[in-house]
N, C-alpha and C positions, 0 to 999 in steps of 0.2 A: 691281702689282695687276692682277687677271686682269678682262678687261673685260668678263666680269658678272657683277663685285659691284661695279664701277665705276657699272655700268647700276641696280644695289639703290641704291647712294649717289644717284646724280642722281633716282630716282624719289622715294626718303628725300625730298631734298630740296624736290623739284616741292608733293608733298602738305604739307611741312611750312609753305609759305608761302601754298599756297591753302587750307588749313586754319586756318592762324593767322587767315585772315579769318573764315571760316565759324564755326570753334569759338568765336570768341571773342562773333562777334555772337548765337550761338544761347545762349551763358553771360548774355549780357545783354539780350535780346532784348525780355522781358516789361518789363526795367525801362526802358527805353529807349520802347516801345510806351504805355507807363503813362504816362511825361513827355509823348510827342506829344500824347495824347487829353484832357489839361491843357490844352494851348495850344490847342488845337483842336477843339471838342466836335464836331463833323462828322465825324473820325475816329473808327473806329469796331473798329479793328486790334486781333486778339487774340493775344498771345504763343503761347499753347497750342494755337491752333486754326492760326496759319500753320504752325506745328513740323509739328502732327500732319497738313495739307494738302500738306508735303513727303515725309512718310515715306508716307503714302498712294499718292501716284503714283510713289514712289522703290520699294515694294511691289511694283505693278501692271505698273510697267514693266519691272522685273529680269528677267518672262517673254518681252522683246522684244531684252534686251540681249544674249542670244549670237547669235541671227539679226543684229544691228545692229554685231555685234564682227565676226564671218563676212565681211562686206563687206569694214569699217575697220580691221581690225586692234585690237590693245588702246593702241596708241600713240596713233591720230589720236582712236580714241571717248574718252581718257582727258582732249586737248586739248579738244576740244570738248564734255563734259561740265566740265571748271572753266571755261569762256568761263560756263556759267550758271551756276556759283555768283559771278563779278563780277556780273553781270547783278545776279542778288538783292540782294546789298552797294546796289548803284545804288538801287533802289525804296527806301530809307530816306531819301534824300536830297529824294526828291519823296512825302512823306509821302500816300499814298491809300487807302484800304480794300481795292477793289480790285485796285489795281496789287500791293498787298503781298501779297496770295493770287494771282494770276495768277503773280507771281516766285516764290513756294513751288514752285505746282504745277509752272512751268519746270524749278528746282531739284530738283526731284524727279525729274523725265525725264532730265536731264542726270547725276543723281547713280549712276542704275544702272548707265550705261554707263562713269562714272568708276571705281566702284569693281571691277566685275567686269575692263573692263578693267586695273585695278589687278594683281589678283588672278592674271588672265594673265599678267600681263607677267610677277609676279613668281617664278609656278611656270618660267616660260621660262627665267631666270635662274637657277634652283636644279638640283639635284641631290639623291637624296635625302639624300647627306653633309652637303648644306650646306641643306640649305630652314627647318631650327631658327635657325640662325647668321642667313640672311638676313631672315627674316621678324620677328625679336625686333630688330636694328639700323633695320629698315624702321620698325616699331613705334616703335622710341626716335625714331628722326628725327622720326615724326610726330607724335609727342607734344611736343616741343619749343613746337610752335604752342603751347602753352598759354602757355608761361610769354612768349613775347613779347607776344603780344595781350593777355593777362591782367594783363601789369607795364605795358603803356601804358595803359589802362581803369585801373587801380590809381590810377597819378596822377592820371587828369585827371578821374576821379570821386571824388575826394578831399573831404572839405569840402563835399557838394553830396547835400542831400536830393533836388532836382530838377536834371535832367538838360536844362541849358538847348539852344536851337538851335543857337549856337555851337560848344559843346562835341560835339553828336551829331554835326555835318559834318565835324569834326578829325578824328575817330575814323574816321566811316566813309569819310574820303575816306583818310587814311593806310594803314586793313585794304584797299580796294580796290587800291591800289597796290602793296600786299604781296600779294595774287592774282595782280596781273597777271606778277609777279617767279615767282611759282610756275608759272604758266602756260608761260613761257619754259624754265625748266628741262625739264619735260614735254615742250616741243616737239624739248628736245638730246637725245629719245632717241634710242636705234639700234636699230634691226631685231634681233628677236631670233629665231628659227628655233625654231618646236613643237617638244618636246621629245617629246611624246606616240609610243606605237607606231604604226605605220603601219593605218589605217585606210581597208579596202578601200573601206565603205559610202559613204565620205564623201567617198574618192576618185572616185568615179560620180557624184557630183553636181559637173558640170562647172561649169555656174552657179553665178551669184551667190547665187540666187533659191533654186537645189537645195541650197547647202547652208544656205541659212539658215534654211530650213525643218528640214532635219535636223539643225542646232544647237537648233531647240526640241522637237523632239519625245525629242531625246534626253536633255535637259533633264528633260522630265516621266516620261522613263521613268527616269530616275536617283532623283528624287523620291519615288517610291515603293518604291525598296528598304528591305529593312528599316533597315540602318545609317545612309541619310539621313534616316529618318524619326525616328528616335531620337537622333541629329544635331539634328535638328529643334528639339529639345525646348529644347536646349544654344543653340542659334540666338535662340530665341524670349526666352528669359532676358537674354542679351545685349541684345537688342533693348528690355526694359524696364527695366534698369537703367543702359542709355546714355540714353535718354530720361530718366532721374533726374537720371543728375550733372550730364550738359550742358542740362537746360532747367529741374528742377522743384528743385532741393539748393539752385542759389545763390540762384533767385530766394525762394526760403522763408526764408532765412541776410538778404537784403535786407530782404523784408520784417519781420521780427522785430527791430522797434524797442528792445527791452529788452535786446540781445544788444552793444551798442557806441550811440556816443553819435551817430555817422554811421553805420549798419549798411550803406549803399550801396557804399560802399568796399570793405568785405570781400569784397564779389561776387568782387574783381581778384583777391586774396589766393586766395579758393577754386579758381578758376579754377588758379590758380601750382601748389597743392597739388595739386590731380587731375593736374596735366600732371609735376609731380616724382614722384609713387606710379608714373605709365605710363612716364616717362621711364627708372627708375631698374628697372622690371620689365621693359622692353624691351632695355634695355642689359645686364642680368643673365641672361635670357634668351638676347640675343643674342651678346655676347660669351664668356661660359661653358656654349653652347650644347650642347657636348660632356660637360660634366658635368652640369650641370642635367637633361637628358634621357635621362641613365643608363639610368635608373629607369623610363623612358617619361612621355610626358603627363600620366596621372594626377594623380600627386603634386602638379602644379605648379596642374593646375585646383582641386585637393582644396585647395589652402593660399587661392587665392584665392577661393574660396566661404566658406571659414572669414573671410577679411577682410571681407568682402560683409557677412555675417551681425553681425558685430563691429560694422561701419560702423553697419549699420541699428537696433541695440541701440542704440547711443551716440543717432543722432539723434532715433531716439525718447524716450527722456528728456530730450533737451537743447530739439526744438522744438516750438511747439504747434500743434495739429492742424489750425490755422486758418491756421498760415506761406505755402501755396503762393498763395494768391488776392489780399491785400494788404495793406497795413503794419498789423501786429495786436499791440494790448498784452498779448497773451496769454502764457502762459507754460504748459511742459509742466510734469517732475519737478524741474528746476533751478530756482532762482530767485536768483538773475538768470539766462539762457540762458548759454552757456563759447562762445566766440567762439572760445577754445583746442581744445574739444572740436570744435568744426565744424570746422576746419582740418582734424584727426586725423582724421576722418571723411572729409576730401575725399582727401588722403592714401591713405588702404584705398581709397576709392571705385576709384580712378588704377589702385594696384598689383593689386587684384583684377580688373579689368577688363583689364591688359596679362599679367595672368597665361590667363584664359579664351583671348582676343581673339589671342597669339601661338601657342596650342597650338590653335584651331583651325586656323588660317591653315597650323600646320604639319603638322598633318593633311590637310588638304584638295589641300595644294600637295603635298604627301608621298606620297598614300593611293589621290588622285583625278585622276594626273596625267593620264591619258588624256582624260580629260572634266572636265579646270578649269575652263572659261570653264562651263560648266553647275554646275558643284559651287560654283563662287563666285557663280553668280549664283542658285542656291536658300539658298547662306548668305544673304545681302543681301536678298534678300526675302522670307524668313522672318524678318531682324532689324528689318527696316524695317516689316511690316505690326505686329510688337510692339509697335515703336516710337510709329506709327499711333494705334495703339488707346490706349498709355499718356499721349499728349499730347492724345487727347480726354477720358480719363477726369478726366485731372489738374485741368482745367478744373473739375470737378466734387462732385469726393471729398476726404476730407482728408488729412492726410500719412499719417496709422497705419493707413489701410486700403491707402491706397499702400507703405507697406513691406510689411505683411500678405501683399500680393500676392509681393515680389519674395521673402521668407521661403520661401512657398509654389513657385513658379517656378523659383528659385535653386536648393531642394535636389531639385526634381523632373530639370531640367535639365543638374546636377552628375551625379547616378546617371546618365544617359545615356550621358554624353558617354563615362565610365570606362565603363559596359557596352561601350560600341563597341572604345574603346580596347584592351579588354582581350580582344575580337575579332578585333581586327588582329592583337595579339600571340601571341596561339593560331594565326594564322593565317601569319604569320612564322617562329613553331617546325618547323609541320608540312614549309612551304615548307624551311626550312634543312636539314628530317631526309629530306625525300626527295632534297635533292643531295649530299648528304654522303652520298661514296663508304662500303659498308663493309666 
């Protein structure tokens, strides 16, 4: 095994256990916050408003994260962006208003520099032969999170309308310790050497200082080209449909009492399902990377917009418009609600999302090698300010104006992504017919 795709596996890895923490508490977050403010009326903690408090400053700060990679590298900002997501894990344990908003908004500052350093490391590792192959196996690894965190949350909220103290310290003392396991892996990286062209500009900024100044400014001039703008659109979609499955899908499937006879349990089950659709589209992605991508991108984002759209039909008839705020006898077109249909739902939710989420990743790491750590850090903060906005509104609105939205989003975002796509591919023709001797 060539040692870097050794370096994809241990990164795979790293995210998939500090994730399993993270995903799994953001899948249960609201219903967990619901139990505290029972025991506790002093508590004052809102599920949707810590979410949307993390993606806020995970937004804000994505414009600081390549001047902060510049310094550190993607390795040590990568370490020290998961030291805050345990941190956060921690604030559940000493239940406060707000300690649990001050942990978002740390989590948020840590999260840009995790994932853009992510994003670096993993264009450093690829080639453009292999950057489909690696970024769809990266995918699978880290979707795995779902189904560990999600099958222990399955048990031990079994049987249990309320979400005793006991029970919430198991959890989150065992997710903290599976971070910290992921954290370790992140630290057995190795140096991996830019792969990018030699860049004269940036060689002149001898400092620290100089270049990390001209990692943002180069940032914001990437931003406005036209293809990352239209990019953009593709970015922003993401960002409000991750905001659904992992904060607003399970807790609405929770609360809707009419849908199982303990509906709190099924949260686990949902959680299993989104992380098998992402598992089984990253692994198909990944492994068949050479066939799959035949055809280009397109196709692969075009089938997962089609599940998106599927997903969002189903839970529209199946839940009612009152499910994301709290436990409601209400019922949408169903009656009784399909606990079967919500699963299938969570299912498309997973594989439409590893379908998007791999074919950016492999454009950008592909497309944008020169300027990654910038290409990845306007993906992430256009998906996190989404993100943002869709865990304030969710507070607010009911389920069908929230799908309404991603309906609308989804096919605006879809047409983009294939505009560009099919710009690069024009633009690959031309390149292949002016080297070809004739």
């Amino acid at each position: 095994m060539d040692k870097k795709f050794l370096m994809v596996l241990i990164l795979g890895f790293g995210f998939m256990f500090v994730f399993t923490a993270f995903q799994t508490i953001s899948n249960i977050e609201k219903t967990i916050l619901d139990s505290i403010s029972q025991e506790d009326v002093s508590f004052k903690g809102e599920g949707y408003t810590s979410l949307a408090i993390i993606y806020l400053f995970f937004s804000l700060s994505n414009w600081l994260a390549p001047s902060f990679i510049s310094f550190t590298g993607p390795r040590v900002a990568m370490v020290v962006g998961a030291l805050t997501y345990t941190a956060f894990m921690i604030t559940f344990i000493f239940p406060s208003t707000s300690l649990l908003y001050v942990g978002s908004a740390v989590l948020g500052l840590g999260a840009s520099i995790t994932w853009t350093g992510q994003g670096t490391y993993l264009a450093r590792c690829s080639e453009p032969s292999t950057i489909s192959r690696n970024s769809g196996v990266f995918w699978a690894l880290l979707q795995c999170s779902m189904f560990i965190g999600n099958l222990f949350v399955y048990y031990q909220f079994q049987d249990k309308s309320h979400i005793d103290k006991e029970t919430r310290h198991l959890v989150i003392g065992v997710l903290t310790i599976i971070a910290v396991l992921g954290i370790v892996f992140l630290a057995a990286l190795r140096f991996m050497a830019d792969n990018a062209e030699q860049d004269n500009e940036l060689e002149e900024k001898q400092t620290g200082c100089g270049q990390a100044v001209y990692a943002l400014k180069s940032a914001g001039k990437l931003f406005f080209t036209r293809k990352m703008l239209l990019l953009s659109l593709a970015f922003f979609y993401t960002g409000l449909e991750l905001s659904f499955f992992s904060g607003v899908f399970g807790s609405s499937i929770g609360f809707t009492t009419r849908i199982a006879d303990t509906p709190k349990e099924i949260v686990g089950l949902v959680g299993i399902c989104i992380g098998a659709g992402e598992v089984f589209g990253g692994g198909l992605f990944g492994i068949l990377a050479s066939k799959t991508t035949r055809y280009g991108r397109d196709p692969i984002v075009i089938v997962g917009y089609l599940l998106h759209m599927t997903a969002f039909f189903l839970t529209f008839i199946n839940l009612p418009n009152s499910a994301p705020f709290k436990d409601t006898t209400d019922i949408s077109y169903l009656d009784p609600p399909s606990a079967g249909i919500a699963l299938a739902c969570a299912f498309f939710l997973g594989l439409g999302d590893a379908c998007f989420n791999t074919q950016i990743y492999s454009m950008l790491g592909g497309e944008y090698v020169n300027n990654a750590v910038g290409a990845f850090a306007l993906f992430k903060f256009t998906q996190s300010v989404a993100a943002a906005i869709s865990f304030f509104y969710s507070a607010h609105i009911g389920l069908y104006v929230q799908l309404g939205i991603l309906v609308v989003t989804g096919t605006i975002g879809t047409i983009a992504f294939v505009l560009v796509e099919w710009s690069f591919k024009r633009q690959h023709r031309e390149q292949e017919a002016i080297q070809t001797p004739k």
